[in-house]
C-alpha positions as a Python dict, from the first residue, in 0.01 Angstrom:
ca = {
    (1, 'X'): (0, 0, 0),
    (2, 'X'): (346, 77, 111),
    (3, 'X'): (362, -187, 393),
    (4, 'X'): (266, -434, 117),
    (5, 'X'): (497, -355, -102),
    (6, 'X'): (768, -317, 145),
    (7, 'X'): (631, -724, 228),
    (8, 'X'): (653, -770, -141),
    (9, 'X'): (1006, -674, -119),
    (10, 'X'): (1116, -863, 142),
    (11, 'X'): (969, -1155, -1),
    (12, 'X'): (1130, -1111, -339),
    (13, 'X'): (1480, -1069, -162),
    (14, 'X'): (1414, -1384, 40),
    (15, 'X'): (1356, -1590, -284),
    (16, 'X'): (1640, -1397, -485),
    (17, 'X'): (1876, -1678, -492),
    (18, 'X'): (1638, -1972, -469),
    (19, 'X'): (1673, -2140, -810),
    (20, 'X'): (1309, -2187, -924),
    (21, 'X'): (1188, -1905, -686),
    (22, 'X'): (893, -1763, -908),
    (23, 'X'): (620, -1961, -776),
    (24, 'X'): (742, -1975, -419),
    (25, 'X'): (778, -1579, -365),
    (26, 'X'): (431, -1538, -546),
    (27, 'X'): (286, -1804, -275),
    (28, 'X'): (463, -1606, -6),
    (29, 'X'): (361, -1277, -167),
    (30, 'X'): (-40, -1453, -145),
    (31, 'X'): (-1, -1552, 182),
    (32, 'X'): (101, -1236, 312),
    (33, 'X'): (-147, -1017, 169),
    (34, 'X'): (-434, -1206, 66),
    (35, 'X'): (-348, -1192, -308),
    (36, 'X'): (-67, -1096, -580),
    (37, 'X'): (-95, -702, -642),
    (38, 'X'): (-42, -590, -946),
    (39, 'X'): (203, -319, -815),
    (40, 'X'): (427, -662, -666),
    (41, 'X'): (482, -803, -1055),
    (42, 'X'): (761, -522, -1112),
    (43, 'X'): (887, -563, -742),
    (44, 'X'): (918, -954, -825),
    (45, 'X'): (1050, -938, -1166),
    (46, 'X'): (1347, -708, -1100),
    (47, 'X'): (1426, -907, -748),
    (48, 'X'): (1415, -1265, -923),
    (49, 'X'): (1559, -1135, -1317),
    (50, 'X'): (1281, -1190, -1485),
    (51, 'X'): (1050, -1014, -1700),
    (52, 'X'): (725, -822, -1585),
    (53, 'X'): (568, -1005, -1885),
    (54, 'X'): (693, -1344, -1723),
    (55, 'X'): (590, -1242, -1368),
    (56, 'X'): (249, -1161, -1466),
    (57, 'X'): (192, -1438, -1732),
    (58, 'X'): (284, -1706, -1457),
    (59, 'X'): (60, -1489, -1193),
    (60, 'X'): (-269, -1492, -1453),
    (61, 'X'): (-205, -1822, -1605),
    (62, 'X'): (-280, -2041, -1274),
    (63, 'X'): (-604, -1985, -1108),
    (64, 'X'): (-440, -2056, -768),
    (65, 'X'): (-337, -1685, -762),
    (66, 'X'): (-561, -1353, -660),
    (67, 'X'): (-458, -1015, -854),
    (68, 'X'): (-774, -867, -659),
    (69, 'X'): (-808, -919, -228),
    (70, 'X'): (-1090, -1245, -177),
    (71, 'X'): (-1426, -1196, -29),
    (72, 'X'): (-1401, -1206, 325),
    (73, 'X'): (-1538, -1571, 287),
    (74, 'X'): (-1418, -1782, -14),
    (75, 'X'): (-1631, -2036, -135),
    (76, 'X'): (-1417, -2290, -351),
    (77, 'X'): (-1584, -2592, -540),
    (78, 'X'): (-1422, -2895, -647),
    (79, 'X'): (-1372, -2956, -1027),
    (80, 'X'): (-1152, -3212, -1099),
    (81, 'X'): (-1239, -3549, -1264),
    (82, 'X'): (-1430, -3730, -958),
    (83, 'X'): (-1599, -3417, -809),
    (84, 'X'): (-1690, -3348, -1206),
    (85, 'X'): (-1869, -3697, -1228),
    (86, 'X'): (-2071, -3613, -900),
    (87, 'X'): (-2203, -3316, -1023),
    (88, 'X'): (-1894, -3049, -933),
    (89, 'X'): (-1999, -2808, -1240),
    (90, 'X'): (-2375, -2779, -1173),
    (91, 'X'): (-2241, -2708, -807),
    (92, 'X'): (-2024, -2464, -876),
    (93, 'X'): (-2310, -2281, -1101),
    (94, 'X'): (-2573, -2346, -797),
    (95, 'X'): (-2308, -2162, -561),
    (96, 'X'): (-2283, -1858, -805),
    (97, 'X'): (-2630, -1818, -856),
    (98, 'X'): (-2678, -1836, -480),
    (99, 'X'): (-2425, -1591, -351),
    (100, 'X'): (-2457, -1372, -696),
    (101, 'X'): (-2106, -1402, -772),
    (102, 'X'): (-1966, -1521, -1092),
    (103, 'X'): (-1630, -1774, -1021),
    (104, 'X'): (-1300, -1628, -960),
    (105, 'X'): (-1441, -1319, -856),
    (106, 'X'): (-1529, -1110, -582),
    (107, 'X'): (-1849, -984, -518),
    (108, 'X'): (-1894, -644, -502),
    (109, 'X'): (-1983, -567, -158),
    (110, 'X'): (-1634, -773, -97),
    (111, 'X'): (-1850, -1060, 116),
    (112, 'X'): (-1776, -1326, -69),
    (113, 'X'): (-1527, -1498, -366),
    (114, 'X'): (-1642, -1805, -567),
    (115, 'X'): (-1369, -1997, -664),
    (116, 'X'): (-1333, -2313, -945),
    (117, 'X'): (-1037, -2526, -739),
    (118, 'X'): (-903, -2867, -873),
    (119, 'X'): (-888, -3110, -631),
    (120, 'X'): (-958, -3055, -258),
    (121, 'X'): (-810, -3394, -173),
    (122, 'X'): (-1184, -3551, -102),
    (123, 'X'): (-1247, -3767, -463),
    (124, 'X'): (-1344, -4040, -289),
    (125, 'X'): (-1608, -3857, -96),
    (126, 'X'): (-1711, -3588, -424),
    (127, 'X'): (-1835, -3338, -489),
    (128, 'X'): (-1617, -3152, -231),
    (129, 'X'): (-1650, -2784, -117),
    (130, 'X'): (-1428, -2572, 98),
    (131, 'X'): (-1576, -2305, 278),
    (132, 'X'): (-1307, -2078, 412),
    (133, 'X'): (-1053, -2327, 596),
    (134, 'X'): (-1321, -2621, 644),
    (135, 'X'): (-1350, -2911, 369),
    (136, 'X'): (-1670, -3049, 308),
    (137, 'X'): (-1745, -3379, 132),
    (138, 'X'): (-2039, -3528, -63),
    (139, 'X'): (-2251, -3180, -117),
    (140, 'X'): (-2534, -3134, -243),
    (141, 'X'): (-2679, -2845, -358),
    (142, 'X'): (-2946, -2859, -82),
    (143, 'X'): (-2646, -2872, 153),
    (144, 'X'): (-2467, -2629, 9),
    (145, 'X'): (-2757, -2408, 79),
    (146, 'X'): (-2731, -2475, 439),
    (147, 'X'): (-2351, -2462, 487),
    (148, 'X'): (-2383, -2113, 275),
    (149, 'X'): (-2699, -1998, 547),
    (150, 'X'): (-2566, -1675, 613),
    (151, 'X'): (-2218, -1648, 427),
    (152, 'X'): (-2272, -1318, 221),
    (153, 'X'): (-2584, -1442, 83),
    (154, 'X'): (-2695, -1171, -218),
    (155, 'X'): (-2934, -941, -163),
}
């Protein structure tokens, strides 16, 4: 943990003078370590002159941000307007029941994270999934089944 937060405070110095630098130093903070620790929101808040109260409000309020390390594979299903007219929501509950993980959370044997996203960037091909670092377009539930085939499939 003390490598992390010694990241954490680099990060947080880096951003110290950047008007606006809240979101950026959390998105630096999440791309260093996999998620926003809750032991960074004091680190952050004294580096930047905020709050902790401000820190962590902006850190639970968008989903975008972890407090908890992903699954190592994270499963993220479209919901925005076009993927929710293809049938995003009863996606995203077919991908929870299938990998026994509720959404925004991480499974307890830490294989895999279900996440609710808004907008992949695929609307005209919906409903869109993202398994990992590869985009999918126009899945199904029967394809999600076979692009899930052995990603941390619940026991």
């Amino acid at each position: 943990m003390q490598d992390a937060l010694a990241a954490v405070r680099a990060i947080a110095e880096a951003h110290r003078d950047v008007p606006g630098g809240l979101l950026p130093a959390l998105h630096a903070v999440q791309d260093a370590l996999g998620h926003v620790p809750d032991a960074a929101v004091p680190v952050l808040a004294q580096a930047l002159n905020r709050s902790r109260a401000e820190v962590h409000g902006v850190v639970t309020y968008y989903h975008h941000f972890r407090r908890t390390p992903p699954g190592r594979t994270v499963v993220q299903v479209c919901r925005a307007e076009a993927c929710q007219a293809c049938g995003g929501e009863e996606l995203l509950v077919h991908a929870e029941r299938t990998l026994g993980c509720a959404r925004h959370e991480t499974r307890a044997d830490g294989a895999v994270s279900v996440e609710a996203v808004y907008c992949l960037g695929l609307c005209a091909s919906s409903p869109a999934v993202q398994i990992g670092d590869q985009l999918h377009a126009r899945v199904t539930p029967e394809k999600l089944d076979r692009l899930l085939a052995g990603v941390g499939r619940a026991s």
